[in-house]
C-alpha positions as CSV (number, residue, x, y, z in Angstrom):
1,X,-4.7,11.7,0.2
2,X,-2.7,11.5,3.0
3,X,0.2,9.4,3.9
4,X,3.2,8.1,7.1
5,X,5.6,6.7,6.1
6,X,9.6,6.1,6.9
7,X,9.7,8.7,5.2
8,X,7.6,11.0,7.4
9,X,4.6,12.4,8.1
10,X,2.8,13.0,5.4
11,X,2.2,12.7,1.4
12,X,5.0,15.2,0.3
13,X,7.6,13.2,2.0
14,X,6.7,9.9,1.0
15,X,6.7,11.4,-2.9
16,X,9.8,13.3,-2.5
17,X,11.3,10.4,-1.2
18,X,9.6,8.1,-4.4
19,X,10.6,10.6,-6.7
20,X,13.8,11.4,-5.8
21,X,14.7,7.5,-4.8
22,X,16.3,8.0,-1.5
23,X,16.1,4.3,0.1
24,X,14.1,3.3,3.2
25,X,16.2,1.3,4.4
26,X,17.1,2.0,8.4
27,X,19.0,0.4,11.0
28,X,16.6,-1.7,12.6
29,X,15.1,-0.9,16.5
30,X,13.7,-3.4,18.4
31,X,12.4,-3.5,21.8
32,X,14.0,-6.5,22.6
33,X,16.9,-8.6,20.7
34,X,15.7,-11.8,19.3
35,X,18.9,-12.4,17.6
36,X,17.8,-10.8,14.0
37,X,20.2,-11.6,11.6
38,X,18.5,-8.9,8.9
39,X,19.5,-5.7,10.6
40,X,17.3,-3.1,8.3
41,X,13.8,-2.2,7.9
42,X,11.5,0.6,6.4
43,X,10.7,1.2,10.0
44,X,8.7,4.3,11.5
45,X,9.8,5.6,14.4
46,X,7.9,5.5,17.9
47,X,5.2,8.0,17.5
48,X,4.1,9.8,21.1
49,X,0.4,9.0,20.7
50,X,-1.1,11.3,23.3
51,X,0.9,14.1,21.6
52,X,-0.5,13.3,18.2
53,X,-4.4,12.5,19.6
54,X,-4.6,14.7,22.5
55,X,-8.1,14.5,22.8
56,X,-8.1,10.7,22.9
57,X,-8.2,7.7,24.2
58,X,-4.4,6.3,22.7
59,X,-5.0,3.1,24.8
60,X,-7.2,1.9,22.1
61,X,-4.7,2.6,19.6
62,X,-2.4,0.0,18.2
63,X,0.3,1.4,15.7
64,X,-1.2,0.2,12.7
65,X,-4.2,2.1,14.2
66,X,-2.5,4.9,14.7
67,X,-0.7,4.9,11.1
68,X,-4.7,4.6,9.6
69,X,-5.7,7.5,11.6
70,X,-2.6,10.0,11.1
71,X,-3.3,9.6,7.3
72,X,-7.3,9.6,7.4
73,X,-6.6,13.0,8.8
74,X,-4.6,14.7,5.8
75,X,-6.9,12.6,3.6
76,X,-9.9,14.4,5.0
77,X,-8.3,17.7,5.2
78,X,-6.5,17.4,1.7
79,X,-10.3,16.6,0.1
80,X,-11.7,19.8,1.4
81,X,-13.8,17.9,4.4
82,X,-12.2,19.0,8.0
83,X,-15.0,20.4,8.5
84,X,-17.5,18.3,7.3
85,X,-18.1,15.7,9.5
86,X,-20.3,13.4,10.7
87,X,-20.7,12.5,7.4
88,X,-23.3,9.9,7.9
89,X,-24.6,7.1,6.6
90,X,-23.6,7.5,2.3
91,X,-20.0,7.3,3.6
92,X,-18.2,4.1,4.1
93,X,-14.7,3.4,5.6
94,X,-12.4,0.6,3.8
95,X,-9.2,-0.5,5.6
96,X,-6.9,-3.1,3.8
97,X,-4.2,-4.6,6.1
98,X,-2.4,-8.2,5.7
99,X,-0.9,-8.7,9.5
100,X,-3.4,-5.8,11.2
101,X,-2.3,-5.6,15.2
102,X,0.6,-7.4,15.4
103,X,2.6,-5.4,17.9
104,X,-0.8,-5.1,20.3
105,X,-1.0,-9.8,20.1
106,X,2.8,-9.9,20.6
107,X,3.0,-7.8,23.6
108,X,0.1,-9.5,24.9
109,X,1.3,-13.0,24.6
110,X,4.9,-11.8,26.1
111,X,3.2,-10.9,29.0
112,X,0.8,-14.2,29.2
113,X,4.4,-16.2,29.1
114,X,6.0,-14.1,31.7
115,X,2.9,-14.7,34.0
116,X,1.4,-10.9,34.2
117,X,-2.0,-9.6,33.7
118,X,-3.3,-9.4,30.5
119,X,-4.1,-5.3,29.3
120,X,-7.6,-5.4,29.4
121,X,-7.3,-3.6,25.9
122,X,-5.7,-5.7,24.1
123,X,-8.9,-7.2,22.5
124,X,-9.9,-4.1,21.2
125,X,-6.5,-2.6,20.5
126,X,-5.6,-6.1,18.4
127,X,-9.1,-6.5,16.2
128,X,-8.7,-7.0,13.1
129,X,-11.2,-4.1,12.2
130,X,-10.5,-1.4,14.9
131,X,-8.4,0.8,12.4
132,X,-12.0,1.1,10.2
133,X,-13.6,1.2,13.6
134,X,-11.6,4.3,14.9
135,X,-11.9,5.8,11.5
136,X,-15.5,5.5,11.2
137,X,-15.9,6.4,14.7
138,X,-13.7,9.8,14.2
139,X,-15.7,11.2,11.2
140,X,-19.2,10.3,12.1
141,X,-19.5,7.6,9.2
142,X,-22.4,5.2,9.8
143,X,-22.3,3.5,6.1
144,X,-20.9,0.2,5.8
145,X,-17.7,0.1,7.4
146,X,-15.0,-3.3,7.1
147,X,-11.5,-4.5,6.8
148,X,-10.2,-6.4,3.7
149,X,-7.5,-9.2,4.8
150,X,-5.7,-10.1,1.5
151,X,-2.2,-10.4,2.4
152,X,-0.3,-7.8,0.3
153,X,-3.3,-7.2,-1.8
154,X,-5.3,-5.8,1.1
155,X,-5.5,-2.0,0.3
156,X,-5.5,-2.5,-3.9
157,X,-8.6,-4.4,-3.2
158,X,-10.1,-2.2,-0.7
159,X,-9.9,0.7,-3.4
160,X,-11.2,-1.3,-6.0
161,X,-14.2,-2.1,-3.6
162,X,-14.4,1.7,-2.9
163,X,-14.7,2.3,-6.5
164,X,-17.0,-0.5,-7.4
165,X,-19.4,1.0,-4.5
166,X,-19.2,4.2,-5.5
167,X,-20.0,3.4,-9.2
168,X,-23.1,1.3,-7.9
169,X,-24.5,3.8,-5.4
170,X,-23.7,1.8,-2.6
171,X,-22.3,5.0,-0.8
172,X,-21.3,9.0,-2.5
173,X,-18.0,8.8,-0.6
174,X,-15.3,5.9,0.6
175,X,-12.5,7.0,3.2
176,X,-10.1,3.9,2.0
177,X,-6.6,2.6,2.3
178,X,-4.3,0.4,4.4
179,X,-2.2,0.2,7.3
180,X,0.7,-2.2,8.3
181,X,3.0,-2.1,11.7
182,X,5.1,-6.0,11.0
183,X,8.2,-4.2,12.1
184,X,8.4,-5.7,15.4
185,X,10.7,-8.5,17.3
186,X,8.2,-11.2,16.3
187,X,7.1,-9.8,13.2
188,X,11.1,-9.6,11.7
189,X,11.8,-13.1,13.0
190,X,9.2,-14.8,11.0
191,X,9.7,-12.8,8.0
192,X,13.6,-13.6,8.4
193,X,12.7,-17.3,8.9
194,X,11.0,-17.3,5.5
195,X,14.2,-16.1,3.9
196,X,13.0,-13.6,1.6
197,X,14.3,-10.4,3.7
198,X,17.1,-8.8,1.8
199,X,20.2,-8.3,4.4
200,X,21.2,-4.9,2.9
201,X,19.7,-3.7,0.2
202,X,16.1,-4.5,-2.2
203,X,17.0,-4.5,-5.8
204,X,13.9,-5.1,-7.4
205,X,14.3,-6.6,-11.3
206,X,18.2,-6.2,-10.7
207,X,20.5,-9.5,-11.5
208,X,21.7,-10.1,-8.1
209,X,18.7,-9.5,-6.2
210,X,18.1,-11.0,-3.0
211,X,14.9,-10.4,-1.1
212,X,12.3,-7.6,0.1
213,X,12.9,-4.8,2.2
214,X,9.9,-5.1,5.1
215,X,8.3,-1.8,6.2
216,X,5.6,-0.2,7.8
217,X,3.3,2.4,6.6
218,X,-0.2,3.8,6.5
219,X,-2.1,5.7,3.6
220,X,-5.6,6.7,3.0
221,X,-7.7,8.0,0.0
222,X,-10.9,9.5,-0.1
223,X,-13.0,7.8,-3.2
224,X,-16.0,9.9,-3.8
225,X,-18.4,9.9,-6.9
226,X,-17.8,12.8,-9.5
227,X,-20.8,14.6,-9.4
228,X,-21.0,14.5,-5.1
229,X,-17.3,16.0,-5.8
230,X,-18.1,18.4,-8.2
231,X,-21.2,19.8,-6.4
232,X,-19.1,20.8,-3.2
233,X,-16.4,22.1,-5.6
234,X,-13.9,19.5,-4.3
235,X,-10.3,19.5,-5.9
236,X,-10.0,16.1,-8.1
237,X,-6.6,14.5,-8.1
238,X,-7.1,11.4,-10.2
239,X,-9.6,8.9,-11.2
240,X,-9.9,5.0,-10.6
241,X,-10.8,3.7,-14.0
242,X,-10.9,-0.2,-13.7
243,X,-9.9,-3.1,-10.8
244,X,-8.8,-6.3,-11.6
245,X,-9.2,-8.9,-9.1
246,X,-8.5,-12.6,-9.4
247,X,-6.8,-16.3,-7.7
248,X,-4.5,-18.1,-9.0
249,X,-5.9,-20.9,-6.8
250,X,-2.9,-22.8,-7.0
251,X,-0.3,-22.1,-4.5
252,X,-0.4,-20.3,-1.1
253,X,3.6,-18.8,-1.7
254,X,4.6,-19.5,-5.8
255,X,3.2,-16.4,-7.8
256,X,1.8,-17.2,-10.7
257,X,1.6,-16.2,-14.4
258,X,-1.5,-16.2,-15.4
259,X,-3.0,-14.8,-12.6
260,X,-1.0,-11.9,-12.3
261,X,-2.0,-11.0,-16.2
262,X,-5.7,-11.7,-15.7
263,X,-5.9,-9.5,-13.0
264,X,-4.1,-6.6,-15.3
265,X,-6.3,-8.0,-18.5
266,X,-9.8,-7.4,-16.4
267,X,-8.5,-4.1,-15.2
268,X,-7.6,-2.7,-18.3
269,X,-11.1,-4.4,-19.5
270,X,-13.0,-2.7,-17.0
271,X,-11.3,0.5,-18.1
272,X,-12.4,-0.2,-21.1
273,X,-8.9,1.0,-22.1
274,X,-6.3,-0.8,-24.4
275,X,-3.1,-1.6,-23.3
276,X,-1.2,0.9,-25.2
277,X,-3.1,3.4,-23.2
278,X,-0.7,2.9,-19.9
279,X,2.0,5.1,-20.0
280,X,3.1,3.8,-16.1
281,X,3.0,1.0,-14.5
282,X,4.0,1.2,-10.7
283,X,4.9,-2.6,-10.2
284,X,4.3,-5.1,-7.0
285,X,8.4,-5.6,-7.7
286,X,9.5,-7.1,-4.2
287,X,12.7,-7.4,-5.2
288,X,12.5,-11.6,-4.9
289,X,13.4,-13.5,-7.3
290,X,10.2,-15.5,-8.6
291,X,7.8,-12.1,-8.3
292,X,10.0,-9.9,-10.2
293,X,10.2,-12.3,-12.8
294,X,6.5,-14.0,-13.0
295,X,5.5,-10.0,-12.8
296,X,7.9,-8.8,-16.1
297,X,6.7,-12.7,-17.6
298,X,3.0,-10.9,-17.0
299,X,3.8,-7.7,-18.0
300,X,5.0,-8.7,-21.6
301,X,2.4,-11.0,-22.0
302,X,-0.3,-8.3,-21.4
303,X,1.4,-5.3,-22.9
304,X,3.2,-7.0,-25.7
305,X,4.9,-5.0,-28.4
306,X,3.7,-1.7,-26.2
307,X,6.1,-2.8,-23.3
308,X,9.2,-1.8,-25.3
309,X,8.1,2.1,-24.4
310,X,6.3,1.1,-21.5
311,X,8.1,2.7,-17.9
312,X,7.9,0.1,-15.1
313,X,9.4,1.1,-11.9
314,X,8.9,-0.5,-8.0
315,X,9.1,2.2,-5.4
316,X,9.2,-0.5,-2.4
317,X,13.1,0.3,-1.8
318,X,11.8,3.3,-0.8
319,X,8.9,3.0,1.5
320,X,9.6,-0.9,2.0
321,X,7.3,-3.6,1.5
322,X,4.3,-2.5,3.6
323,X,2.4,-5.8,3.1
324,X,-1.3,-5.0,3.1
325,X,-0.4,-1.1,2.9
326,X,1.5,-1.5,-0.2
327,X,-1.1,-0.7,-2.6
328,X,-2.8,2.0,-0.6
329,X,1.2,3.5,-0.2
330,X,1.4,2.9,-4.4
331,X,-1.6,4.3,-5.4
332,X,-0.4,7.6,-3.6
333,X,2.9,7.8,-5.5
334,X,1.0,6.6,-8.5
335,X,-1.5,9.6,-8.1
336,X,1.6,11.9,-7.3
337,X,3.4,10.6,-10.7
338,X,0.4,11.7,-12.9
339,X,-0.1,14.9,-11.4
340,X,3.5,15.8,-11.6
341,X,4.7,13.7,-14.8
342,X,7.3,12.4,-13.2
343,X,8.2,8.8,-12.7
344,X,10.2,7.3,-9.9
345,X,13.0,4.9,-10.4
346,X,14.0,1.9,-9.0
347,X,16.8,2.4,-7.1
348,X,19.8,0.1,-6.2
349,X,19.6,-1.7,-9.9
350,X,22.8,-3.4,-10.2
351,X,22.7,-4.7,-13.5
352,X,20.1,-5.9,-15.9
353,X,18.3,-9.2,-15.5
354,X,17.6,-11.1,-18.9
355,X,14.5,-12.8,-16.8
356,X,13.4,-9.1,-16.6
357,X,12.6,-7.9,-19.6
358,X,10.9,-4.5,-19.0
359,X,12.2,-0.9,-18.9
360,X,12.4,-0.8,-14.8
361,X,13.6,2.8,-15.0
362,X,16.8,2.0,-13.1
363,X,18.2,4.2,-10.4
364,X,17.1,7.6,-11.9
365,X,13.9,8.8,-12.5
366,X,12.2,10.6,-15.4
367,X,10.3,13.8,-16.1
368,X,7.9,12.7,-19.4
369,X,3.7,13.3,-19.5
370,X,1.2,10.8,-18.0
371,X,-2.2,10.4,-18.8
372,X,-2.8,7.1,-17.4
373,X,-1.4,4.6,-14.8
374,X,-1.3,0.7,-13.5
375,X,-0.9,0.0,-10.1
376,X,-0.1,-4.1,-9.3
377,X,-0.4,-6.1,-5.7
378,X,0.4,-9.6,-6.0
379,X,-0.4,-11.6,-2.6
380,X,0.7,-14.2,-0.9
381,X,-2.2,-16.8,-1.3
382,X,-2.5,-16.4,-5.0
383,X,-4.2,-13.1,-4.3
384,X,-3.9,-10.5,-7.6
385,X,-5.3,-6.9,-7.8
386,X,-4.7,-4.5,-10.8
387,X,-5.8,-0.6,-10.7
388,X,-5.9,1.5,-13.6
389,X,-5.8,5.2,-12.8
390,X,-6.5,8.4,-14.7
391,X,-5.1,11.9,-14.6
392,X,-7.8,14.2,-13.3
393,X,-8.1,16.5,-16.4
């Protein structure tokens, strides 16, 4: 796995930061004032790309590019394959991102309105695909290679396609996750214009909530198939059990009930787990008003009577709301929670909300045996993905 977050470079300090629920909230730094009245973000700071990539060509690079490829690395080196590539044609790369190059298209309309010539890079630097691209470029991987554009269900279903092509021999090995870089002038304005951008703090399932923290992050994990794992004596950190995927086909903003709990219901089906078998659920929890609620409504409706015992905590105050990364970003700390037995609060809970009805493991985390975890993205566009995730022994 590997990870960059506000946090830092790296998976250690985005799970210390989870686990320990120091808030991601920064003063915000813009290259230019647009007159943002939300001040804060979960905001990385400039990274000096010829540093990072000496041996590069950086001028390809957007951030969100950049983000993917700082955390392919540690994924790569972290599963025991630094020194393994080109790894050819059985391994696939996966990227999930919502917004993809939005600081690359910004720059490059800025400088269309103020009458200079356009960076002959920017087409590259702004496709859609180029994070895949540059990671499938970097590790020698000629299997199929794409981009998944689900809002913020991008990277929980890029994993969930990993998984499903791994279990149907579509490829031994899928370098996956997801990358976001919205923190820019543009990218805050519209968010702010929506008015769903807390002004100080995100208090997911607290009364008195009042919006999301944005962020920015990139994290990738490699999905391989047990046996190509075993045979090259690879470490094994978890294990993908089931996806859920579905619409609600109803409304491109409103979340919606029942598709949230059919996407948990069919990943717990493909599981083939009961409910009372989750003893985590890392939760979408944007600290809104409508998704925290429609998500506990779901919650209790899928877990029932098991929900009373049932830890449900959102780590986005922490990391921020990372749009299409969010799932790739969760399913780290998910992986990190099972492996250590430790689950991560939700920090800056005020008070409870009776519209909340779950155990959202307010402001202090807990130390207490895991065996199996849910992971939940809920998407703009009616757009609902559900992991379930194992320990690895």
């Amino acid at each position: 796995m590997g990870a960059i977050s506000v946090a830092g470079l790296g998976v250690e300090a985005l799970w210390n930061a989870a686990a320990e629920g120091v808030s991601g909230a920064r003063p915000l730094i813009l290259s230019r004032d647009v007159g943002n009245a939300v001040k804060v973000a979960a905001q990385i700071p400039e990274l000096d790309l010829p540093q990072l990539f000496p041996d590069r060509k950086t001028g390809f690079y957007d951030r969100a590019t950049a983000f993917a490829l700082i955390a392919a690395a540690e994924a790569v080196k972290d599963a025991g394959l630094a020194d393994a590539p080109p790894f050819g044609n059985r391994t696939s790369v996966i990227v999930g991102t919502g917004i993809g190059s939005a600081g690359s298209i910004e720059d490059a309309i800025l400088n269309l309105g103020a009458g200079k010539r356009p960076d002959p890079l920017t087409v590259p630097r702004s496709m859609m695909s180029a994070s895949a691209s540059h990671i499938g470029m970097t590790y020698g991987c000629t299997g199929t290679t794409f981009v998944i554009s689900s809002a913020c269900a991008s990277s929980s279903q890029a994993l969930g396609m990993a998984m499903m092509m791994v279990r149907s021999g579509l490829a031994d090995r899928v370098i996956v996750g997801g990358t976001e870089a919205i923190v820019t002038p543009g990218g805050m304005k519209v968010w702010e214009a929506m008015r769903v951008l807390s002004p100080d703090l995100c208090r997911p399932f607290s009364k008195g909530r009042n919006g999301l923290l944005l962020g920015e992050a990139g994290a990738v994990l490699i999905v391989e198939a047990e046996e190509v794992a075993k045979a090259r004596g690879a470490r094994i950190r978890a294990r993908l059990l089931g996806y859920g995927t579905t619409s609600d086909a109803k409304d491109i903003l409103r979340p919606d009930l029942d598709g949230a709990s059919d996407a948990m219901a069919a990943a717990l089906d493909d599981a083939g787990l009961p409910p009372s078998a989750v003893s985590y659920v890392n939760a979408h929890g944007t600290g809104t008003v409508l998704n925290d609620t429609t998500e506990s409504e779901a919650l209790n409706r899928i877990f029932g009577d098991h929900i009373a015992n049932l830890p449900v905590s959102s780590t986005k105050p922490v990391h921020g709301h990372t749009l299409g990364a969010a799932g790739a970003v969760e399913v780290v700390i998910t992986v990190r929670a099972l492996e250590e037995g430790r689950i991560p609060p939700t920090i800056n809970h005020a008070a409870a909300d009776p519209n909340c009805p779950i155990d959202c493991v307010p402001n202090v985390g807990r130390r207490q045996p895991l065996s199996v975890a849910m992971s939940n993205s809920f998407a703009f566009g009616g757009i609902n993905a559900a992991l379930v995730i194992g320990r690895a022994a």
